[in-house]
N, C-alpha and C positions, 0 to 999 in steps of 0.2 A: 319271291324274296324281296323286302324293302330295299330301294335303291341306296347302295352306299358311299358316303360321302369324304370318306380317310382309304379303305381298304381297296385294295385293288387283286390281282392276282395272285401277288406274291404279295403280300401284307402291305402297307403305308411306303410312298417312294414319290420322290419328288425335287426341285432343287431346293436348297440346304440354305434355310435362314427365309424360306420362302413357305406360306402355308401351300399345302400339311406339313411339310417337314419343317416346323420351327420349333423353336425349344418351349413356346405352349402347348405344341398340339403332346409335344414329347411327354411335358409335364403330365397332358391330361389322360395319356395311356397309363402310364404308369398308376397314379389317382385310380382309374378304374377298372384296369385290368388287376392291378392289386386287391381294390376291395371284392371283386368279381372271383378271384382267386384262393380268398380266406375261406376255403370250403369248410375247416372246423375251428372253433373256437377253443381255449384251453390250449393250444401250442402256439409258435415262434413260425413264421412261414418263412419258406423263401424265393427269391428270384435270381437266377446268376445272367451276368450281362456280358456277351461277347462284340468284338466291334471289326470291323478293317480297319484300315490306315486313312482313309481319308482328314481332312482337316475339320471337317464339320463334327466328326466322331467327339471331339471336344467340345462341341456345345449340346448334343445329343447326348450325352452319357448321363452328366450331369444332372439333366431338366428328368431322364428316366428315373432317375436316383431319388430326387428329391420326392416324387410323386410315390417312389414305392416305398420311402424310409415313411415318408407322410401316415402311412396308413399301417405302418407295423410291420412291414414285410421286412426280413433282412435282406440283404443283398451282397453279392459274391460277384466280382466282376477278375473277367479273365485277361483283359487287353485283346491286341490281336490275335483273333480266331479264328479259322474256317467254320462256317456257317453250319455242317455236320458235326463238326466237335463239338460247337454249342447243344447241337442237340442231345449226343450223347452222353456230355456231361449236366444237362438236364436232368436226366432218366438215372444214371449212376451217382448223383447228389442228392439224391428222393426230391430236389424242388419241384415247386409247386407250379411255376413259372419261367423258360428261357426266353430269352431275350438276346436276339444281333442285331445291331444296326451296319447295315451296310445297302448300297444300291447294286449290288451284284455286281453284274457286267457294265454299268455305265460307266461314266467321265465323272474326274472327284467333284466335280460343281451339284450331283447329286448326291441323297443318302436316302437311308430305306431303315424301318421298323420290320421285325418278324417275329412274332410271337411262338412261341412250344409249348404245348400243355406239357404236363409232370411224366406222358406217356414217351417224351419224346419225338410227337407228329406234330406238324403245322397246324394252328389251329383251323374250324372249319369254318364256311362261311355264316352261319349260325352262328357260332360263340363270335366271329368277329363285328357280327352284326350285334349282337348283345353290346361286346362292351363300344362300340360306336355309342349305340343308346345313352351308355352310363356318361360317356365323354361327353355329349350334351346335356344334362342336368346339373344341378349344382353340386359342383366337390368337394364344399368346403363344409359339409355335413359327415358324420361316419369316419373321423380322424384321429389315430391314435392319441392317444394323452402324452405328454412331455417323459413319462417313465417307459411308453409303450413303442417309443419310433422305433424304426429298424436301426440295425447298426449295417456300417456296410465295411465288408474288408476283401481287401486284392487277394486273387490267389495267383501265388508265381509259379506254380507247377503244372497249369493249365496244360501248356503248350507240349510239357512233357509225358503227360499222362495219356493225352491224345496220339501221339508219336508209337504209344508202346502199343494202345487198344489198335490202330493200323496197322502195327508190324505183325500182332499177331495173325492178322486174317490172311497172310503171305504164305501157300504152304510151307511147312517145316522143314519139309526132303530138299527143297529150293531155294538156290542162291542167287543173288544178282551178281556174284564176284565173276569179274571178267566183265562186265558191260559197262560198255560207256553212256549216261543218262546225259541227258540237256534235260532240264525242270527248268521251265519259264511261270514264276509266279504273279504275273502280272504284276507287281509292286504292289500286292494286297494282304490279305489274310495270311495267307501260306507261306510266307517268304523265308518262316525260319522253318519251321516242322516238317515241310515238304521235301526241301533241301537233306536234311539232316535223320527222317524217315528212310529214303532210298539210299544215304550213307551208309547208316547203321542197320542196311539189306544184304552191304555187301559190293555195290553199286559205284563204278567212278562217275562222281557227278560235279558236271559242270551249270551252273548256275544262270540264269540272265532276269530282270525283273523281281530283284531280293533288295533293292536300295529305295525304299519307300519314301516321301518327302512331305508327303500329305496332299500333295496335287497332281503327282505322276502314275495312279493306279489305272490301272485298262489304259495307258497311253502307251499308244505303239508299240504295244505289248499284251499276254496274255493270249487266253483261248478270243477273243475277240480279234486282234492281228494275226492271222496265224503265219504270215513273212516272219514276221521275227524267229520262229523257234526254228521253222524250214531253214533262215535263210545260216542259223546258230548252228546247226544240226549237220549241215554240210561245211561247218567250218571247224567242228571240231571231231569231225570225222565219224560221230556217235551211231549209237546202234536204234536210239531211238529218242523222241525228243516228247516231251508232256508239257502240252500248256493250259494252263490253270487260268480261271476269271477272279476277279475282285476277290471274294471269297470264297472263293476254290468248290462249290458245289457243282462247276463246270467242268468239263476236259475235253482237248483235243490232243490226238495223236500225231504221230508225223517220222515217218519210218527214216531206214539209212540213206534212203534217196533223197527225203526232202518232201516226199509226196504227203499230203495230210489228208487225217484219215476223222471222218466225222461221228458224231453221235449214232447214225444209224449204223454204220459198218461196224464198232466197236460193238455195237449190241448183238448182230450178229455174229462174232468172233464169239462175246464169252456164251451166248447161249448153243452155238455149236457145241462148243467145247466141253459146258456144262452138261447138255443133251448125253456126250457121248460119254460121260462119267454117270449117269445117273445121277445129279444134282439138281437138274432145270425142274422144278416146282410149276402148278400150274397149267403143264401144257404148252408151256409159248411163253410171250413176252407183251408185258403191257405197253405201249407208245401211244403218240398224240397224232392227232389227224396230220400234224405237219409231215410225219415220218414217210421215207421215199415207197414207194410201191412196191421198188425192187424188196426192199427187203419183208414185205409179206409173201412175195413169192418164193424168195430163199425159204423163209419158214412152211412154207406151204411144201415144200417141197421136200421137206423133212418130218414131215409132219405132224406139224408146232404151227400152233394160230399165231396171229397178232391182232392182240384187242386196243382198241385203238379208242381215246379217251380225249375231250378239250384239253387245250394247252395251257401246260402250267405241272410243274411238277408233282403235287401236294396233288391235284386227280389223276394223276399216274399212281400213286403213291395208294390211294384210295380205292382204285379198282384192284393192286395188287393185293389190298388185304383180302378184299371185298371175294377174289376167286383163286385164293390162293398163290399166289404168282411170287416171285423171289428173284425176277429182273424185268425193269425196268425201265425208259427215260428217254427222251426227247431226242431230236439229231441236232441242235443244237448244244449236248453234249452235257444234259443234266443226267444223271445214270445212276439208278437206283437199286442197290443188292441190298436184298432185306433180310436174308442173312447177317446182316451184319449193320445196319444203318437204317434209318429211316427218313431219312431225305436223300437226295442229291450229296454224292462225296465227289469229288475228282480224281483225288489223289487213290481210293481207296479202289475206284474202276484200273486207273492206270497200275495199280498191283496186278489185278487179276490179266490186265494186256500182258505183263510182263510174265505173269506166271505159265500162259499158254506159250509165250515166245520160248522162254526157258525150257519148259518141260516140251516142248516138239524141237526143240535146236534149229532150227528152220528162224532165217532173216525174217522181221518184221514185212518186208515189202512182201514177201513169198505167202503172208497169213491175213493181214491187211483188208486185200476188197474181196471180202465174202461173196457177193453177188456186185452185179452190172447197174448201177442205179440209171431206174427210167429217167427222161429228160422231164430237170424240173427245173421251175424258177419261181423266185420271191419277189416281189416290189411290194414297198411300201409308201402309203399317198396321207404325207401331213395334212392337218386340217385345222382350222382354229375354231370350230365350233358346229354345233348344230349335230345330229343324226345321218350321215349319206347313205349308211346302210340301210335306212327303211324308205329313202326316194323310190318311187316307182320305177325308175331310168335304173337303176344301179341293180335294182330285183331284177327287171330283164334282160339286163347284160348277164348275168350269175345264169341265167334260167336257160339265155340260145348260149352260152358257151357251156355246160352241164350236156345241152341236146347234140353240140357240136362233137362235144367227148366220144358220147353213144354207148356210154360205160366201159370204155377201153382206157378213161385216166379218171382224176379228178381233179375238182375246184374246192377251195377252202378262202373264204373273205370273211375275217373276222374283225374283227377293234380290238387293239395292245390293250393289253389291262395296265400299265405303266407309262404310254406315254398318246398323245393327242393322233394315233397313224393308224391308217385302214392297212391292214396287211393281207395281200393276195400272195395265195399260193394255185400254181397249177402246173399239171404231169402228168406224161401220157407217151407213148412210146415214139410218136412225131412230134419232131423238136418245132418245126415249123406252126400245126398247130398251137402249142405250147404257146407260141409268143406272139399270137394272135387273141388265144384268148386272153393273155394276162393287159396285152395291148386296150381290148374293147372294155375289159371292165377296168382297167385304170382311169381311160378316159371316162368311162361314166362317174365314178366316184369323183374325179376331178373337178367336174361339172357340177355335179352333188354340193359340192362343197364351197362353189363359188358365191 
């Protein structure tokens, strides 16, 4: 595939008023993922646009707007949305086109574009290579006429139509009355819906990261801090505590003790529980090479595979179609039931937590760690330019710590699709090794990169 120069993993992300993320590059998606998007002639198209909180979200919206009214598309903008609502009101609004701007998990000095075809899924790296193409040629060809622009109008019932399509996926027989929730919404997307979803569950909930300012989203807060919801959680005595990223396609759990509980053991919680209802699709459960070892051996041991996919939610997402599969999603805590959603929800994983807590009466800490996660660790090695990964020095460090394993763990050194960092991961049942190997190939990459 041609090398691409806007898209990354999770679509276009960058710092805000800085290329890619400027209100040109904004303009020039819109420009061409609209004309790219007019698959028939004879109708009205449209595109609806969801955002987070960030302060950039006001210069991004706009530049999108102008680019999609440009060329005839209408447009339907929601405000603040978690990044799964968008998609599902994609899919439930027949458009043609969704649209979030958010940078997920980072700091507000970032933002991010992500595209949704009219199915609802992220789009792939083919069509986002296409309309890269189109953003380089001239766009001031192929523009609607003065009677033909789009018109654009807010919808205010976004937030609440989202609220009810989640409430529903909550079994019926099941209440939250009597529990006490902590929702930490990052100060992002979710800050009203998420709140006021587990309300109207039944749920006493207590709040933190709901006072948005446009600078303060993922700051010391959210599934990226997870202190804050622990530290909430034994402060208000709660039975369980859900922290949510930017926009909410993340989640971290965090039982009565305070102990938090990650993407991989949440996976294993609902696909046990799934297993023993007869629900689990597939055979098992799709995750990314990051995912801990323990939990292929839980599955293995009940026996359910784990197919294991590059990182990035959308090839999660693509292998479930691809073998049938109906859960999901990273241990960084993107968690995907296709049942019900087709990307990363948060809020919509932490129902189904709540639903196994509920329906076994059994505390959170008692259900929690599924399996014993093998000893692993992550380091990440900034760089400001150049390839380390294909230095010969950095291939042989990868190659004697692989032989050093002996197939009793493994290595994973990849490059962030988001940001300029070599990311090692390595795990194995001595901790000791563990931090030898991730020790030689850091140094090597370091080197690399000097």
């Amino acid at each position: 595939m041609t090398k691409r120069h806007y898209f990354g993993t999770d679509g276009i992300r960058g710092e805000a008023n800085k290329h890619p993320m400027s209100a040109e590059v904004a303009l020039r998606v819109g420009l061409a993922a609209g004309k790219m998007f007019r698959t028939e002639s004879g109708r009205q198209h449209l595109v609806v646009i969801g955002k987070d909180t960030r302060l950039s979200g006001y210069m991004i919206e706009p530049a999108l707007v102008a680019g999609f009214a440009s060329v005839g598309m209408d447009v339907r903008l929601f405000g603040p949305l978690p990044t799964p609502a968008v998609a599902m009101m994609t899919r439930s609004m027949r458009a043609d086109l969704g649209v979030m701007i958010s940078a997920s998990h980072n700091g507000f000095a970032d933002n991010g574009i992500k595209l949704f075809g009219p199915d609802g899924y992220k789009l792939s790296d083919d069509v986002e290579s296409k309309i890269e193409a189109f953003m380089d040629e001239g766009l001031e060809t192929d523009l609607a006429g003065p009677r033909d622009l789009g018109r654009v109008v807010r919808v205010d019932d976004a937030q609440t139509r989202y609220v009810e399509i989640v409430k529903a996926t909550f079994p019926r027989h099941l209440s939250l009355n009597g529990l006490r929730v902590v929702v930490d919404c990052a100060n992002g997307a979710a800050y009203k819906v998420a709140p006021l979803a587990l309300y109207e569950l039944g749920a006493e909930v207590k709040t933190i990261g709901v006072s948005p300012d446009g600078f303060n989203i993922n700051d010391e807060c959210g599934s990226t801090y997870p202190e804050a919801i622990s530290r909430a959680v034994r402060e208000y005595r709660a039975d369980i505590g859900i922290a949510l990223d930017g926009d909410a396609d993340r989640l971290l759990v965090c039982d009565e003790k305070g102990q938090i509980i990650d993407g991989d053991q949440i996976m294993a919680l609902i696909a046990g529980s799934w297993a023993a209802e007869g629900r689990l699709k597939g055979g098992g459960v799709v995750a990314t090479v990051m995912s801990n070892l323990g939990l292929e051996r839980f599955l293995a041991s009940r026996d359910l595979t784990l197919d294991r996919t590059q990182v990035g939610d959308r090839y999660v997402m693509a292998r479930m179609k691809e073998g049938g599969f109906n859960l999901g999603g990273e241990q960084s805590g993107h968690l995907i039931l296709s049942d019900y959603s087709t990307t990363g929800d948060g809020l919509l994983a932490a129902l189904q937590v709540l639903a196994v807590m509920v329906g076994s009466d059994k505390p959170l800490s008692a259900l929690a760690r599924q399996f014993e996660p093998v000893p692993q660790r992550l380091e990440n090695v900034r760089y400001s330019g150049g390839k380390p990964l294909e230095a010969e020095s950095v291939k042989t460090a990868i190659r004697d710590a692989e032989a050093r394993l002996g197939g009793q763990g493994r290595v994973v050194v990849r490059a962030s699709g988001t940001e300029p960092l070599i990311r090692i991961m390595a795990e194995a049942d001595d901790e000791r090794v563990v931090s030898q190997v991730i020790r030689d190939i850091s140094s090597a990459v370091k080197k690399a990169t000097v």
